[in-house]
Structures are given as structure tokens and as C-alpha cells.
C-alpha positions as CSV (number, residue, x, y, z in Angstrom):
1,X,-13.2,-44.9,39.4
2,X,-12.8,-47.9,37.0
3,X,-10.6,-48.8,34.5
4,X,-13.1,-48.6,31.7
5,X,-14.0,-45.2,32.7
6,X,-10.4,-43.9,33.7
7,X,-10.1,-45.0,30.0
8,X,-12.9,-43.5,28.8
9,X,-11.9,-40.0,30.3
10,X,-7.8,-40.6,28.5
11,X,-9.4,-41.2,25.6
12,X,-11.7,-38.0,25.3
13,X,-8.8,-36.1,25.9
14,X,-7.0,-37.4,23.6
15,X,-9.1,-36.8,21.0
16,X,-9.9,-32.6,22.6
17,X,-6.2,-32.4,22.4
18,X,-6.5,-33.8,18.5
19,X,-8.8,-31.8,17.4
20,X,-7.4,-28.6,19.3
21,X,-4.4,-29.5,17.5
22,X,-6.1,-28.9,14.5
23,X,-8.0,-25.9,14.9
24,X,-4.6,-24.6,16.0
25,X,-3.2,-26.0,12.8
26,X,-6.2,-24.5,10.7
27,X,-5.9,-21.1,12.3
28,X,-1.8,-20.8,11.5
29,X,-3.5,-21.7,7.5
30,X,-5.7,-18.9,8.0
31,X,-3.7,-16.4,9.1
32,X,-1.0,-16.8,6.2
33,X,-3.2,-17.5,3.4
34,X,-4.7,-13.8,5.1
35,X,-1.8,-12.8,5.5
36,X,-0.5,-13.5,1.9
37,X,-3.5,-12.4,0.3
38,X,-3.2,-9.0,2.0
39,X,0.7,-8.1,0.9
40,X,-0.7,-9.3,-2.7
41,X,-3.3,-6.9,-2.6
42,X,-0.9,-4.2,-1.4
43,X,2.0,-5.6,-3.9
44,X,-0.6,-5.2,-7.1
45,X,-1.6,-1.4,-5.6
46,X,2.6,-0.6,-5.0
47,X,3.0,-1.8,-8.8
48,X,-0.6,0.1,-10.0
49,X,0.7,3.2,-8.5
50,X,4.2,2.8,-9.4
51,X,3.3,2.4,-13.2
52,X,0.9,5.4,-12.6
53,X,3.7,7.6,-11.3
54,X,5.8,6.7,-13.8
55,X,3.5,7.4,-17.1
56,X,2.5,11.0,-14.7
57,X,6.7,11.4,-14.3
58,X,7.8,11.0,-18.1
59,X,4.5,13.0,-20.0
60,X,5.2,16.0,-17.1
61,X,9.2,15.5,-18.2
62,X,8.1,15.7,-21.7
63,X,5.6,18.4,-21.3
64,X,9.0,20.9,-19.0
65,X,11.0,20.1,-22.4
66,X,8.2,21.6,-24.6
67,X,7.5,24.2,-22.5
68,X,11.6,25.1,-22.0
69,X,11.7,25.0,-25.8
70,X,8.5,26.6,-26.5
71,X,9.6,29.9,-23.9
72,X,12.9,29.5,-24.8
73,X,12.3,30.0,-28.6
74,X,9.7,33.5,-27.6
75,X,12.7,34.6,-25.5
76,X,15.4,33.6,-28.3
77,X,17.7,31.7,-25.7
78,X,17.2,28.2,-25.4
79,X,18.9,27.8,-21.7
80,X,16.9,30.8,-20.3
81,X,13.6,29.0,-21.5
82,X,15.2,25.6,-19.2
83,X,15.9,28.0,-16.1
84,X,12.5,29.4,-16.2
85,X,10.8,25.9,-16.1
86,X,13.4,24.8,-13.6
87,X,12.2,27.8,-11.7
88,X,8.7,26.7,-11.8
89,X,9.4,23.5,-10.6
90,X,11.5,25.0,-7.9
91,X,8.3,26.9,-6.9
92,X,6.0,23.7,-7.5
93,X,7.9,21.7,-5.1
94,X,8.1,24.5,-2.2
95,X,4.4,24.6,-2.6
96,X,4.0,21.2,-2.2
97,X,5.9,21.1,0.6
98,X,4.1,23.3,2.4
99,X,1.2,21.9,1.6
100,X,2.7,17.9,2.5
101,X,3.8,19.6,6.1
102,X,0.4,21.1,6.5
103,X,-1.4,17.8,7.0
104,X,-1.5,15.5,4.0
105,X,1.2,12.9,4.9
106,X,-1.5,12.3,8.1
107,X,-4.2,12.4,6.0
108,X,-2.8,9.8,3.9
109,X,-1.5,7.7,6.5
110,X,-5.3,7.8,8.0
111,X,-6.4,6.9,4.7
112,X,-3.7,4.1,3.8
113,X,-4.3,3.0,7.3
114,X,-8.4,2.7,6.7
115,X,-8.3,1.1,3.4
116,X,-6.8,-1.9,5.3
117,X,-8.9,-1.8,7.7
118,X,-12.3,-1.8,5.3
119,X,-10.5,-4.9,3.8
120,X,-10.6,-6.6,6.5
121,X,-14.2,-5.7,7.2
122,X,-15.1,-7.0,4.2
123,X,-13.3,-10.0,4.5
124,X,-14.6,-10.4,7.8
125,X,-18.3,-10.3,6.0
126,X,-17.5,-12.6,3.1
């Protein structure tokens, strides 16, 4: 084999290694702009949800003081209205409970776990 073509060969190999180099280089880019995109995706659902929960938490803790008031003031004793609604969330919270051990934490892992999963279909179509 002759120089010239010994040379040839180095230097197409050279430049697959260059651009193999790159692609590698463009595929670590893709992967943590995906990656990033994806936990800010999930980081604006978290704060949706946790402003959601929230606004639900303090109308419900508004809506127990009216009603501990409002039974309170038909029964005439203001603490006896608070243990009633305390008692109905006692009862609230062993029914959910019951229902959360019955299956919905697995349906809402399945369903967490397939929201991602149509993201990436559709980001695997766009």
C-alpha cells in the first residue's frame, strides 16, 4: 500500500472519529436540554398542583370553622360544634384511607408514570 493511500485511509479516520465526536457531543446536548425541559415540565405541574392544594386546603379550613360555628351555635356550645367537625374529618380521612389502600396510589402511579411517557411520544413526533 502507498504512502498517499496509507494517508488517505489516516485521514478518513480522522475525520469519522471527528465527526463521531460530535454526534456524541450533540447527543450529550440532547439529552440535557430533554432532560431539563422534562423536570421543568414536572417543576411547573409540582407548583400548579401545590398552589391548587393550597387554595382547596385553606377554603375547606374556612368552610370546618363555619361549619364548627354554625353547629356549635344550633347546639349552644361552641367546642362541641369543633369536636363534631373534627369527628367528621376523622371519618373523612379513614375513608380515604381505605379507599388510597384499595388501589388509587397504583392507579396514580400508572397514571403519573403514563403522562411521561405520552410526553415523550409526543416529543418523539414533533
Amino acid at each position: 500500500m502507498s504512502n498517499d493511500r496509507r494517508n488517505e485511509l489516516e485521514q478518513l479516520a480522522d475525520q469519522v472519529m471527528a465527526e463521531a465526536k460530535g454526534l456524541i457531543e450533540s447527543q450529550r446536548r440532547l439529552l440535557l436540554l430533554s432532560t431539563a425541559d422534562r423536570v421543568g415540565k414536572a417543576s411547573a405541574r409540582t407548583v400548579t398542583v401545590v398552589v391548587m392544594i393550597v387554595g382547596v386546603a385553606l377554603v375547606l379550613l374556612f368552610a370546618s370553622i363555619a361549619g364548627a360555628l354554625y353547629i356549635g351555635r344550633r347546639l349552644g356550645d361552641m367546642a362541641l360544634g369543633f369536636l363534631i367537625m373534627a369527628g367528621v374529618f376523622v371519618v373523612l380521612s379513614g375513608i380515604f384511607l381505605l379507599i388510597w389502600r384499595g388501589g388509587l396510589r397504583d392507579r396514580l402511579h400508572v397514571a403519573v408514570i403514563n403522562e411521561f411517557q405520552s410526553d415523550d411520544e409526543d416529543e418523539a413526533l414533533s
